[in-house]
C-alpha positions in Angstrom: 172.7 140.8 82.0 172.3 139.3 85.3 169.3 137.9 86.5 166.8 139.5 88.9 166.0 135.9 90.0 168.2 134.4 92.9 168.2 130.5 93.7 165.8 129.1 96.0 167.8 128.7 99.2 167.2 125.0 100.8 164.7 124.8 103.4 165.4 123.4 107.1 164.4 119.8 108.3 162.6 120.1 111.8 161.5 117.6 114.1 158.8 118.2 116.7 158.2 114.9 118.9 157.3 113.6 121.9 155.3 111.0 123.7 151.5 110.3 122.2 149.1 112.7 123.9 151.6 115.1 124.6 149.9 117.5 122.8 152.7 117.9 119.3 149.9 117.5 116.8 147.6 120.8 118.3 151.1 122.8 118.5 152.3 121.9 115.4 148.7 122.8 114.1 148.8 126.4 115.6 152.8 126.8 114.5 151.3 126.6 111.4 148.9 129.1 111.6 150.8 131.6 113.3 155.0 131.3 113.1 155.7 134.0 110.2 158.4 131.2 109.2 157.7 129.3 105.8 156.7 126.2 107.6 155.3 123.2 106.2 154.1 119.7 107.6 155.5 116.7 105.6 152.2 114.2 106.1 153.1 110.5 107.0 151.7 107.6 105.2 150.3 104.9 107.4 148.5 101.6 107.3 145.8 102.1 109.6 142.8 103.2 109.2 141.3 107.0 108.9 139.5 108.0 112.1 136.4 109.7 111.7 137.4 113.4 109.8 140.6 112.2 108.6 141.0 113.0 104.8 143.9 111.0 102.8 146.7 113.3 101.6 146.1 115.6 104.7 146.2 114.2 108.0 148.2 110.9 106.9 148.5 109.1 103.5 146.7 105.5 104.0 147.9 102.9 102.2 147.3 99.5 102.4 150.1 97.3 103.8 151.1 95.8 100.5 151.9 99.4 99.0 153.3 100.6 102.6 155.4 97.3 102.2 156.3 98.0 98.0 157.6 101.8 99.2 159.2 100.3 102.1 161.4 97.8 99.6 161.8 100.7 97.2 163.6 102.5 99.6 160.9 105.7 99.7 161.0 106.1 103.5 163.4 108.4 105.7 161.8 106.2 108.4 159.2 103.8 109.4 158.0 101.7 111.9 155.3 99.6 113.4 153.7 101.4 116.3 152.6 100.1 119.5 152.4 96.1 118.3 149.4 96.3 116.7 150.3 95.7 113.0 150.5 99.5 111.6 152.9 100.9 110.3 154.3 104.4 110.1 156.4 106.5 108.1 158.4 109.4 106.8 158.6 109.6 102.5 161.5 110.8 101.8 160.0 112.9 97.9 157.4 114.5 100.2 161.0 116.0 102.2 163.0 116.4 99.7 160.8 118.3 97.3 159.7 120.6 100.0 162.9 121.4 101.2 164.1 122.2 97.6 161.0 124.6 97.5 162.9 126.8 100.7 160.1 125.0 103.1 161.1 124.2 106.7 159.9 120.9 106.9 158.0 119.3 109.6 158.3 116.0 111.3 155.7 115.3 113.2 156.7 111.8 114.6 157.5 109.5 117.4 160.9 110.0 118.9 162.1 106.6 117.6 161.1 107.7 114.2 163.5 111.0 115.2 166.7 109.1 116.1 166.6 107.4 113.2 166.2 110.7 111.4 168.9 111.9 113.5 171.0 109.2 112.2 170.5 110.1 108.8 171.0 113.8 108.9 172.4 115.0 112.4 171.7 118.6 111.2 167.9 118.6 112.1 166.4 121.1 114.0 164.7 118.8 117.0 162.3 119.9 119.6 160.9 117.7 122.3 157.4 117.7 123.0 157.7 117.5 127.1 153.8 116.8 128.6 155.3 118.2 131.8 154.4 115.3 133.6 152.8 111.1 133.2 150.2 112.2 135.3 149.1 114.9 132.9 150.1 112.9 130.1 148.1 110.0 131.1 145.0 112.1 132.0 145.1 114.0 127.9 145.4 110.1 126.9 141.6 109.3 128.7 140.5 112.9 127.4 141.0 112.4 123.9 137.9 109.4 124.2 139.9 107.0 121.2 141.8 104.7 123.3 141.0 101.2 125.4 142.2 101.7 128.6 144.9 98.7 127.6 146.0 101.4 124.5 146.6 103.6 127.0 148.7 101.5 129.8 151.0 101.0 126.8 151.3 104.2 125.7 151.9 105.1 129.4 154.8 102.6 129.2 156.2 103.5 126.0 156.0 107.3 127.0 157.7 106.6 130.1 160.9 105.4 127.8 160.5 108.3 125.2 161.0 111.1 128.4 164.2 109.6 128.5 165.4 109.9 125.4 164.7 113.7 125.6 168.7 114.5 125.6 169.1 113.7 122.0 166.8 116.6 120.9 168.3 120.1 121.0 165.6 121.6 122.4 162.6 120.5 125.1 159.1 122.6 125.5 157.3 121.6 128.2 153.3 122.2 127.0 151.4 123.5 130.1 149.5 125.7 127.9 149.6 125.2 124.2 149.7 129.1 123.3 152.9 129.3 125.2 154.0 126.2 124.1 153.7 127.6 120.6 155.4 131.0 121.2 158.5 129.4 122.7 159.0 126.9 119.5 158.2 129.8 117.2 161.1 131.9 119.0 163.5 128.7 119.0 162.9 127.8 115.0 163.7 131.3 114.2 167.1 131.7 115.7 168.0 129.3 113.0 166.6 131.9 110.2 168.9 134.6 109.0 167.0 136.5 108.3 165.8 137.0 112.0 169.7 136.4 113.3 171.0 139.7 110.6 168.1 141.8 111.9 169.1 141.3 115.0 
């Protein structure tokens, strides 16, 4: 007898990036919600500390810098990074990938684009989406909105955004987010002309 139950097929690995501010988190929030794909966030560990309504596990996993730095000598990250100078670290565990890809999920990336090339490096087959604020004016003016930064924070992520939208030809694909909604339509429609289950339909 055969059986009724057919393997899981792998999941996709997707990266949605782009400068701070530039609005990834909220679309990769509503993606969720909405994109009838079987999408699921892979959560970053970190060594700063939670901001007010952060929960460990969900937003980000905190860990302290000596188990950031034990995982980091283990080998346990796809890629990490100190951010912005100021001592905290970033990163990418490759189990929390891995298993959900092995479950048919199509992993999310939510990270910075250096974090992405070096992703990119390590499996050129990801899906990658650029982030594009539309412009630094608009970026910088989200940055003062969002109330959490020094206005020194914010030069620097001026600066380092200023770097990032160059670096925008490496990804496959660039939204520009003028208004989120759309924003989130147009990666919806992109991540599911890699499905074939949408391209056989067709």
């Amino acid at each position: 007898m055969s059986s009724n139950h057919s393997p899981i097929k792998p999941g996709k690995l997707i990266i949605i990036s782009g400068p701070s501010g530039s609005g990834k988190s909220t679309i990769v929030a509503k993606l969720l919600e909405t994109c009838p794909l079987p999408l699921q966030l892979s959560v970053s560990a970190t060594t700063r500390p939670p901001r007010p309504g952060e929960v460990h596990g969900k937003e980000y996993w905190f860990l302290s810098p000596e188990e950031f730095k034990e995982k980091q000598s283990q080998g346990e990250f796809l890629e990490c990074k100190e951010v912005f100078g100021r001592g905290f670290w970033y990163g990418t565990l490759k189990e929390a990938v891995s298993s959900g890809l092995s479950a048919g999920k199509w992993v999310i990336l939510e990270i910075d684009v250096q974090g992405a090339l070096a992703v990119l490096d390590y499996d050129p087959k990801v899906i990658t989406i650029f982030i594009d604020p539309g412009s630094m004016e608009q970026l910088e003016q989200r940055l003062r909105d969002r109330g959490t930064e020094t206005k020194d924070a914010i030069q620097r992520r001026l600066q380092v955004a200023s770097q990032e939208m160059g670096l925008k030809h490496h990804y496959r694909h660039s939204v520009i987010n003028d208004q989120v909604d759309d924003a989130v339509t147009q990666v919806c429609r992109l991540l599911c002309q890699y499905d074939s289950r949408v391209v056989n339909q067709a």
